[in-house]
C-alpha positions in Angstrom: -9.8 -131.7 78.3 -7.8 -130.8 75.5 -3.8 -131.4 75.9 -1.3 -128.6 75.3 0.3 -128.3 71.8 4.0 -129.6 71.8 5.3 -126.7 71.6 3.1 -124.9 74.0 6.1 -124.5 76.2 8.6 -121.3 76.0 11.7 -122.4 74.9 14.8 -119.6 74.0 14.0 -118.0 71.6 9.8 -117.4 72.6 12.0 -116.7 75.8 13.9 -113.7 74.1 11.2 -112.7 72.0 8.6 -112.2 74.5 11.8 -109.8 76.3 12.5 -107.9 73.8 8.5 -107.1 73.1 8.2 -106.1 76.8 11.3 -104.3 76.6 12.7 -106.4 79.5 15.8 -106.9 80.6 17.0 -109.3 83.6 17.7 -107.5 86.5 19.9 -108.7 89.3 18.1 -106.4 92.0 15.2 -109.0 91.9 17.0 -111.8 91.0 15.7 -112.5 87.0 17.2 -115.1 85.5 14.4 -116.6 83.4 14.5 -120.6 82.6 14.9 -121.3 78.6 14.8 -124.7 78.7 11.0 -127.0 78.1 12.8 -130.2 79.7 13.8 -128.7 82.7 10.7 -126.9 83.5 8.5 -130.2 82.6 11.3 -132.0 85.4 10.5 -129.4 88.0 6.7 -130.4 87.9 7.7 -133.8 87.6 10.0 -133.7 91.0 7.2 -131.5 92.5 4.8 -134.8 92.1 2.1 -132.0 90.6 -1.1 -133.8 90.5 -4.1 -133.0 88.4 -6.5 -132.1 91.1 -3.6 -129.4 92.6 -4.2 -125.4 93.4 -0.4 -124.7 92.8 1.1 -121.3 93.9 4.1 -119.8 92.0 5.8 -117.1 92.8 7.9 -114.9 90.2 6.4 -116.5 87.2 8.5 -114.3 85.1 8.1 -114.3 81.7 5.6 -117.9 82.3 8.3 -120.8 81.5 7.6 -122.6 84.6 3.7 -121.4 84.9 2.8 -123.1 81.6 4.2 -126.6 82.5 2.4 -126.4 85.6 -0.6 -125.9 83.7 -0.3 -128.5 81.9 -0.9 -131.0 84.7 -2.5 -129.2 88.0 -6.4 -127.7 88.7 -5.1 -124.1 88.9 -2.3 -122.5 89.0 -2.1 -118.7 91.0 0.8 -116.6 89.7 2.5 -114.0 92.4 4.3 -111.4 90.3 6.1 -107.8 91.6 7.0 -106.9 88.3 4.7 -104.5 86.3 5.4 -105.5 83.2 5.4 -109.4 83.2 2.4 -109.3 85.6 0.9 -107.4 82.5 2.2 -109.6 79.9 1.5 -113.1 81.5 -2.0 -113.7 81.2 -1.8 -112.8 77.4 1.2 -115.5 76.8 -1.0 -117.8 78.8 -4.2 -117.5 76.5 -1.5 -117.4 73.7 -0.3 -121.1 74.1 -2.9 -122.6 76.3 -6.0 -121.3 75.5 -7.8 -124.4 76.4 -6.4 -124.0 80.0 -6.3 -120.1 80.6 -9.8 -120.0 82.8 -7.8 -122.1 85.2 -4.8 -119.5 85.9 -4.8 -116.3 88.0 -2.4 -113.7 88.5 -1.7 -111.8 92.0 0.2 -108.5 90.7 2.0 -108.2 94.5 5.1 -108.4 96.2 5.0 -112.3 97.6 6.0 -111.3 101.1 3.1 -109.3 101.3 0.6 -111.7 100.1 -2.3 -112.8 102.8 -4.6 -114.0 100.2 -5.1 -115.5 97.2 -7.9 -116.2 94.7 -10.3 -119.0 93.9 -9.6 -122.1 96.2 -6.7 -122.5 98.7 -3.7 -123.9 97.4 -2.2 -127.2 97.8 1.4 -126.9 96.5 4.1 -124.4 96.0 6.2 -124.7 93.2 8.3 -121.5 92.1 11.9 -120.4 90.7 13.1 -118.5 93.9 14.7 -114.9 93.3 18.5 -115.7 94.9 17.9 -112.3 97.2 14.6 -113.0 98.9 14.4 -117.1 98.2 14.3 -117.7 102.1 12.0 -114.9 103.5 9.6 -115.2 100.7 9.4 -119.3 101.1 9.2 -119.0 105.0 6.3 -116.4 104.5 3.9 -118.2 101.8 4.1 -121.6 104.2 3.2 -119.7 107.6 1.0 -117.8 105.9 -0.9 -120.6 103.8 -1.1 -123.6 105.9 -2.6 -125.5 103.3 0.4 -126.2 101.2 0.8 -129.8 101.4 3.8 -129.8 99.3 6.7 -127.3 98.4 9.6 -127.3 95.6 11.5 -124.3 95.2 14.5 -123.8 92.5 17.1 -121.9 94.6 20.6 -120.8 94.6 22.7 -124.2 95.1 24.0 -123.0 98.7 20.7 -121.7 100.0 19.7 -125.1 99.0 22.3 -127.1 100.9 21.2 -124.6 103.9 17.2 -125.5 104.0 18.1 -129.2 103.6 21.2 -129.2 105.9 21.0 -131.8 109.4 22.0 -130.8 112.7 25.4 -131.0 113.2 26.4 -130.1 109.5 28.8 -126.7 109.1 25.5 -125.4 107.0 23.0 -126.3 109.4 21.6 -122.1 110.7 18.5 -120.9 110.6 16.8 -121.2 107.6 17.6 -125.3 107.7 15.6 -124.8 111.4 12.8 -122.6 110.7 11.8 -124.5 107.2 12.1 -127.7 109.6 9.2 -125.7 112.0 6.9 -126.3 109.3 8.0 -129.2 107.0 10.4 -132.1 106.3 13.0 -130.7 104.2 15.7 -132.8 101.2 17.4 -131.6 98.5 15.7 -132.8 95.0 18.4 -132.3 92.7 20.5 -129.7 91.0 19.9 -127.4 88.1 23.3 -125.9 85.6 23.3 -122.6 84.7 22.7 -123.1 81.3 19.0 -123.4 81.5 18.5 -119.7 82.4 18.5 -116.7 80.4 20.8 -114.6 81.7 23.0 -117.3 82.9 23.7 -116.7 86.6 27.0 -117.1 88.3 26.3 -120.0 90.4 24.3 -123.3 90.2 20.7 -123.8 91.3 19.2 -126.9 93.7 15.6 -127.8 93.7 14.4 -128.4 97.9 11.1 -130.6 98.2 9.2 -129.9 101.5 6.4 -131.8 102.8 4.2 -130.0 105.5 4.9 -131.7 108.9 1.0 -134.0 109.3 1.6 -132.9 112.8 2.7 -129.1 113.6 5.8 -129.2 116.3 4.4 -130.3 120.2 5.1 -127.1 122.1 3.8 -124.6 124.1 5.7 -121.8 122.9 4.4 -119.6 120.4 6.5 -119.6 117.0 8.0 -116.2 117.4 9.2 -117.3 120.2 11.1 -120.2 119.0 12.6 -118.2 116.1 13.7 -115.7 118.9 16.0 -118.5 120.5 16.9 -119.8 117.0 18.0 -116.0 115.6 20.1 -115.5 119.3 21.6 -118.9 119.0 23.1 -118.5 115.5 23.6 -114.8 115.5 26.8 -116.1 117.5 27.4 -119.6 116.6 30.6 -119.8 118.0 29.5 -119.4 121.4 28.2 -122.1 123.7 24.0 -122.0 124.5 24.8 -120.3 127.7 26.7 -117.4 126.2 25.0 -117.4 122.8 21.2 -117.1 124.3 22.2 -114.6 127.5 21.0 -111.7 126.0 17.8 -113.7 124.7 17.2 -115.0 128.1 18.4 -111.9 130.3 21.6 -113.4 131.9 23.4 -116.1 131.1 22.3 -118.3 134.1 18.7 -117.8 132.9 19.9 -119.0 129.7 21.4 -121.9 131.3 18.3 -122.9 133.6 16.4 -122.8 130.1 18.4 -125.3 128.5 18.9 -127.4 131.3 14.8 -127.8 131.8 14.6 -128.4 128.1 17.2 -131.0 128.2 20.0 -129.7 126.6 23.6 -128.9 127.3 24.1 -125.1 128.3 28.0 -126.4 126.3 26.3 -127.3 123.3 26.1 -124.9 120.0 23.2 -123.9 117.7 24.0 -126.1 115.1 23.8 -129.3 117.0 20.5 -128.8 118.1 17.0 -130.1 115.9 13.8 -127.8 116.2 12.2 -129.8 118.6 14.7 -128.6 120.8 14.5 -125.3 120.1 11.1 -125.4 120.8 11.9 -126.9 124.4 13.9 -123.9 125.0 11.5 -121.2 124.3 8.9 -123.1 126.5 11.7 -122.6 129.2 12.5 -118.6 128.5 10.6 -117.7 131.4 10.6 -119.7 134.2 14.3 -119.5 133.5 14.2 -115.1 134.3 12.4 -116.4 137.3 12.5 -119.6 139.5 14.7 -121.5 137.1 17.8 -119.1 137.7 17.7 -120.9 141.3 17.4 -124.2 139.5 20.8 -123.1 137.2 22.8 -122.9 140.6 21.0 -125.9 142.2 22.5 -127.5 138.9 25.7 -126.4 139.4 26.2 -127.1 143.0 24.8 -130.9 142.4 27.3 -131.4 139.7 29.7 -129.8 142.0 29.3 -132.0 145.0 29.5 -135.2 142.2 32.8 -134.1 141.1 34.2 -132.1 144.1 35.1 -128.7 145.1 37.4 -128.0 142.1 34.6 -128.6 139.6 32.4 -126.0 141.6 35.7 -123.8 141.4 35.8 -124.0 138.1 32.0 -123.9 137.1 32.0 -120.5 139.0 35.0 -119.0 137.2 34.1 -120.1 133.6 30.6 -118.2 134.4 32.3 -115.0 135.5 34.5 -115.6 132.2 31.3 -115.9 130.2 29.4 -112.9 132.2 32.8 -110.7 131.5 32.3 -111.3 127.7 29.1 -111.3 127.5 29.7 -107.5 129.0 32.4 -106.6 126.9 30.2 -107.7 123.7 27.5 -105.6 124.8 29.8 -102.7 125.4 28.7 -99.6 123.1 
């Protein structure tokens, strides 16, 4: 196979060139800052351990910085691009500098969180420069609905990055750090300045590596279902499991027979808690509007004959507390 010419790479001023024959210019509303620089690009494929015999996915291609130096190493690469006029304009810069590789790339001319298929064989990685706006949707979406990406780095904004990669217990740790977690293991794989881009953005970018679990997560609740009791449990992180998860479970006692089959503290906040857990939780949801309520105050009154009347005194008046604002929350 023939290598790629030096220079086969974009570099600033093909970058600008290319825009200003397209008659593009950046937009913020979908997040275009284009990457100027050959050496970065060639170290995103490099971090993303691209391997010859790859079917890479990359979405928002752009103006085809990033799609050329994957082409350079992987099988195929398949391009998902919203844009009318780079979707247009991309196949032509691709037979333009790497003619020798073009029959191996496609373009998908679609918005990526609609995407349910794509051509030629299924793909193995996902490597991609993130729009800032939709980076977390969009990623959760192509690994649910492609199971078959094996590995995953994305060029984000830096603090969406600390938030995919973030550890229980961390003051970043929410939802997207638990959901990506659902389907992979997640780091941080470095930073990027804001030099490389074209138009510079206003913050820095972080490159996240994530490695599809070998195993999916051991439960018996349906995914849905475990992002259900992740979105309740952050939507007020501030509040214990029992209060947070009330409206999720249907009282706050269910919520607390829930947690208390799964294992975990009804005190205990979102942000402590790994996805395994989660997943524990939703496997509870519905004994918990059932039996398990019964279980909740079995709980209670066994804790309270360990530590005496007062405890039970106080158990009962710290749940009326909770129930009271959990009512005045809900008040229209």
């Amino acid at each position: 196979m023939t290598s790629p010419t030096p220079d086969a790479l974009l570099g600033p001023a093909d970058i600008r060139e290319l825009a200003a024959a397209l008659g593009v210019r950046p937009t913020k509303q979908r997040g275009q800052n284009f990457v100027i620089d050959a050496n970065t690009v060639r170290r995103i494929v490099r971090t993303a351990e691209v391997r010859p015999d790859d079917v890479v996915v990359e979405v928002g291609p752009g103006l085809g910085s990033l799609t050329l130096g994957l082409l350079e190493t992987a099988d195929r690469v398949v391009a998902v691009e919203i844009d009318d006029v780079l979707a247009s304009a991309l196949p032509a810069t691709v037979a333009a500098r790497m003619p020798d590789r073009a029959e191996r790339f496609s373009l998908v001319h679609s918005d990526a969180m609609h995407v349910q298929e794509l051509p030629g064989p299924p793909p193995t990685a996902l490597v991609a420069n993130l729009p800032y706006n939709v980076a977390v949707p969009v990623l959760l979406h192509m690994l649910d609905t492609f199971p078959t990406i094996e590995r995953t780095l994305v060029m984000v904004q830096a603090e969406v990055a600390d938030r995919l990669a973030a550890a229980p217990g961390s003051k970043v740790y929410g939802v997207p750090s638990v959901k990506a977690n659902w389907y992979a293991e997640v780091k941080r794989a470095g930073s990027i300045g804001r030099n490389v881009f074209w138009p510079a953005p206003n913050v820095d970018s972080g490159l996240v590596a994530l490695t599809r679990r070998a195993e999916p997560i051991s439960t018996t609740a349906a995914k849905n279902e475990v992002f259900a009791a992740v979105d309740a449990a952050f939507a007020q992180r501030r509040k214990t499991l029992r209060a947070a998860l009330a409206g999720w479970a249907g009282s706050a006692p269910a919520a607390e027979a829930a947690l208390v089959a799964a294992g975990v503290s009804p005190q205990a906040r979102g942000e402590s808690l790994t996805v395994e857990e989660f997943a524990r939780i939703a496997e509870n949801r519905g004994e918990a509007n059932g039996a398990n309520t019964k279980g909740a105050r079995r709980y209670r009154e066994a804790n309270a004959d360990a530590s005496g009347a007062e405890n039970a005194e106080n158990a009962e008046n710290a749940e009326n507390a909770e129930n009271a604002e959990h009512k005045e929350s809900t008040q229209p």
